[in-house]
Backbone as CSV, one residue per row, in Angstrom:
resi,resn,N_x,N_y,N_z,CA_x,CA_y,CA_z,C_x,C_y,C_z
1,UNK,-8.089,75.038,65.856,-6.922,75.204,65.028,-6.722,76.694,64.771
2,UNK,-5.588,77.332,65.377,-5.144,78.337,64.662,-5.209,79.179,63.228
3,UNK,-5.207,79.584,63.219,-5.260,80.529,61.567,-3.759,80.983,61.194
4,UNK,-3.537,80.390,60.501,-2.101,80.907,59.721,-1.669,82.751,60.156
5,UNK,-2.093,83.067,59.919,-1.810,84.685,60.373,-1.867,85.019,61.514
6,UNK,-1.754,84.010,62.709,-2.203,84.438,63.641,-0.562,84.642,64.319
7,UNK,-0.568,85.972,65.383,0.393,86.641,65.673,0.417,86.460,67.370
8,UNK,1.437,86.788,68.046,1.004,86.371,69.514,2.662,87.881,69.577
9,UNK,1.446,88.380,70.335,2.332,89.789,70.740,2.660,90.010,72.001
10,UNK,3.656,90.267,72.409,3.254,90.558,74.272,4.778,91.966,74.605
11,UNK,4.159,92.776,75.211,4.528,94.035,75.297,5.560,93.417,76.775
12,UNK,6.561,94.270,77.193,7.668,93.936,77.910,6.976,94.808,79.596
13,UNK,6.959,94.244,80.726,6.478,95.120,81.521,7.708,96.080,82.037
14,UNK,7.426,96.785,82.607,8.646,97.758,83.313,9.117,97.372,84.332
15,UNK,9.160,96.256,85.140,10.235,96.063,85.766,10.336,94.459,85.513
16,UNK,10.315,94.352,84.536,9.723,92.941,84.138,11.314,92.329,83.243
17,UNK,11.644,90.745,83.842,12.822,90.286,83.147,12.605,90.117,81.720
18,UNK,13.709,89.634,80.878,13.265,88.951,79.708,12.904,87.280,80.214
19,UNK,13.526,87.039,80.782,12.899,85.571,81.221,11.773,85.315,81.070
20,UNK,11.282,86.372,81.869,9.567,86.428,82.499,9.059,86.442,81.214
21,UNK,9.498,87.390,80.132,9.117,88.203,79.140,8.699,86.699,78.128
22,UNK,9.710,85.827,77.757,9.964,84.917,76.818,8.790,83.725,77.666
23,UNK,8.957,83.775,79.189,7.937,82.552,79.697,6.311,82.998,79.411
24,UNK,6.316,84.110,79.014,4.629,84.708,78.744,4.659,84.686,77.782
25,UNK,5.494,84.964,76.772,5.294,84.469,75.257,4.558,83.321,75.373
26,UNK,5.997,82.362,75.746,5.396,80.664,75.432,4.201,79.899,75.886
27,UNK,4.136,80.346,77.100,2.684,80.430,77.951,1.453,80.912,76.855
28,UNK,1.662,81.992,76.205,0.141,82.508,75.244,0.375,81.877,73.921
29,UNK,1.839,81.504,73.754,1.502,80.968,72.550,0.976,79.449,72.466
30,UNK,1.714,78.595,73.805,0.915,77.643,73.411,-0.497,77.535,74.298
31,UNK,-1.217,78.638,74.799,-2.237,78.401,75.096,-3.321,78.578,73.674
32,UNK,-2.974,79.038,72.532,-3.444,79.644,71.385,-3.008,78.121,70.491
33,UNK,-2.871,77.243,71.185,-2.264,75.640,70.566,-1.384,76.300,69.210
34,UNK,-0.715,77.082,69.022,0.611,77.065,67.615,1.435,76.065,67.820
35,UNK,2.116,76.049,69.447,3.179,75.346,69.457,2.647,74.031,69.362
36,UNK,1.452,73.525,68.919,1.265,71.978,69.134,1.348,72.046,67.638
37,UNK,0.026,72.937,66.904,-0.150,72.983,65.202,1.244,73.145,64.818
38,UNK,2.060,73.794,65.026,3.612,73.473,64.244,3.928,72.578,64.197
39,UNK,4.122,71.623,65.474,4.548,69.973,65.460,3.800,69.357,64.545
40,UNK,2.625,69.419,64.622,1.884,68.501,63.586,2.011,68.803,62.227
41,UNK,2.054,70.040,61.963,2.489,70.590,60.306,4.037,69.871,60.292
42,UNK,4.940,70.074,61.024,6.335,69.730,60.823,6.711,68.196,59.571
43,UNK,5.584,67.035,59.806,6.296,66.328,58.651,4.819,65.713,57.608
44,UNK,4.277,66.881,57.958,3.021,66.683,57.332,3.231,66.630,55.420
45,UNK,2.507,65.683,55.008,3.047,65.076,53.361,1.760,65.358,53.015
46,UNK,1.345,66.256,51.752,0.475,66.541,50.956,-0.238,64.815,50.560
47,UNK,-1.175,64.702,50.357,-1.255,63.091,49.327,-1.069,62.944,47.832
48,UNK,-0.372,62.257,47.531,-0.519,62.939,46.004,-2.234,62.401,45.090
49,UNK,-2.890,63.323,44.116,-3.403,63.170,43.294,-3.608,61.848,42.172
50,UNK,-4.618,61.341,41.810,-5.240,59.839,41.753,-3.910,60.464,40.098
51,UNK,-3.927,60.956,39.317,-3.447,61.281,38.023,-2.121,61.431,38.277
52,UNK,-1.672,61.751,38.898,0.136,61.761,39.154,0.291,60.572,39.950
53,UNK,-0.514,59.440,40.352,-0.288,58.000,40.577,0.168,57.354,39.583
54,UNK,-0.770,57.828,38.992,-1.208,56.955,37.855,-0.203,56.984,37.010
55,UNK,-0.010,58.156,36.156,1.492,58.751,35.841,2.829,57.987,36.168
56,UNK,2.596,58.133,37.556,3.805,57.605,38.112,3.549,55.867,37.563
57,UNK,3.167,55.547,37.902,3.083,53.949,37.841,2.788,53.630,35.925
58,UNK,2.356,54.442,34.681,2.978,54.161,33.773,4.329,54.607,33.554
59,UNK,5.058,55.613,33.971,6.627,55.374,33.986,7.127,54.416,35.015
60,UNK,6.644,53.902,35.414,7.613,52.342,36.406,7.455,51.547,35.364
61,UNK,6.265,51.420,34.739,5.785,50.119,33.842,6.687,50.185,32.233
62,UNK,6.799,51.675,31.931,7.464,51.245,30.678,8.890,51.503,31.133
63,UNK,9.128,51.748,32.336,10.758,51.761,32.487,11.236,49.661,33.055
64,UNK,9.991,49.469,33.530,10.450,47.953,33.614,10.678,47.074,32.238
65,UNK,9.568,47.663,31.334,9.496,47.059,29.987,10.857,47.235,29.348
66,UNK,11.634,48.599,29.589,12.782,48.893,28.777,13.620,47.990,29.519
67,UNK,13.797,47.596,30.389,14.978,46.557,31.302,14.825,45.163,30.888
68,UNK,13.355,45.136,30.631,12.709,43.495,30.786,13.453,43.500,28.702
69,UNK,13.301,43.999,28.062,13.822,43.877,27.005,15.338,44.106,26.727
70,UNK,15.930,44.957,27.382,17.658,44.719,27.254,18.146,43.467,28.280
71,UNK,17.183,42.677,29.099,17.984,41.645,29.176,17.740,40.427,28.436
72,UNK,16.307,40.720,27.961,16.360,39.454,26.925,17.192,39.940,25.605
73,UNK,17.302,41.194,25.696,18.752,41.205,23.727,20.146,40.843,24.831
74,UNK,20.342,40.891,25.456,21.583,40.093,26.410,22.351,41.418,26.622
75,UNK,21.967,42.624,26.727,22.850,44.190,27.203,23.157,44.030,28.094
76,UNK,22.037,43.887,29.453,21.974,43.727,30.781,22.037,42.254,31.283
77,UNK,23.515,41.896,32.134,23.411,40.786,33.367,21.893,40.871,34.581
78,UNK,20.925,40.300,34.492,20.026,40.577,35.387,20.761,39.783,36.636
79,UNK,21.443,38.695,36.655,22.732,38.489,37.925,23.377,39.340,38.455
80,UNK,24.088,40.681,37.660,25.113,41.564,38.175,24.319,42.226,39.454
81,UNK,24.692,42.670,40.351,24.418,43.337,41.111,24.119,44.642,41.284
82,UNK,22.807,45.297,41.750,22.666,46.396,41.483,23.188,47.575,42.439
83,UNK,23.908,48.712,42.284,24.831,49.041,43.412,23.748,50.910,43.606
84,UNK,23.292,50.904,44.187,23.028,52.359,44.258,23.386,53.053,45.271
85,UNK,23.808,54.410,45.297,24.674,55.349,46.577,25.882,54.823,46.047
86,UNK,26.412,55.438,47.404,27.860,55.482,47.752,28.612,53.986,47.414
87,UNK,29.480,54.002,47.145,29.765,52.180,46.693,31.459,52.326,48.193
């Protein structure tokens, strides 16, 4: 695995195209595997922490409690349909 700082330099030869120039880039860079470690970083998701679960799941619980009680005082149709996005 690469190192974050890692740089891939390549000097232009003198009678040398940019073609050539850009195919020796890509050539050293992905021989130095970046171009693979980028793909894999690309949709890479942190995990979250056992305490911001947890967190999370007592606000689901007292936000169900607040619903589960406005439909028994009769505020909320639990029949009506719930519409979220674009309608």
């Amino acid at each position: 695995m690469a190192v974050a700082g890692t740089r891939v330099a390549v000097e232009r030869g003198k009678n040398e195209s940019s073609t050539a120039l850009i195919r020796r880039f890509t050539r050293r860079a992905q021989g130095l595997g970046l171009v693979r470690e980028m793909r894999d970083r690309r949709y890479f998701k942190r995990t979250k922490s056992k305490n911001v679960g947890l967190k999370r799941a007592l606000i689901n619980k007292t936000r169900r409690e607040n619903y589960n009680e406005l439909v028994k005082l009769g505020k909320i149709d639990p029949a009506a349909k719930k519409v979220r996005g674009k309608r």
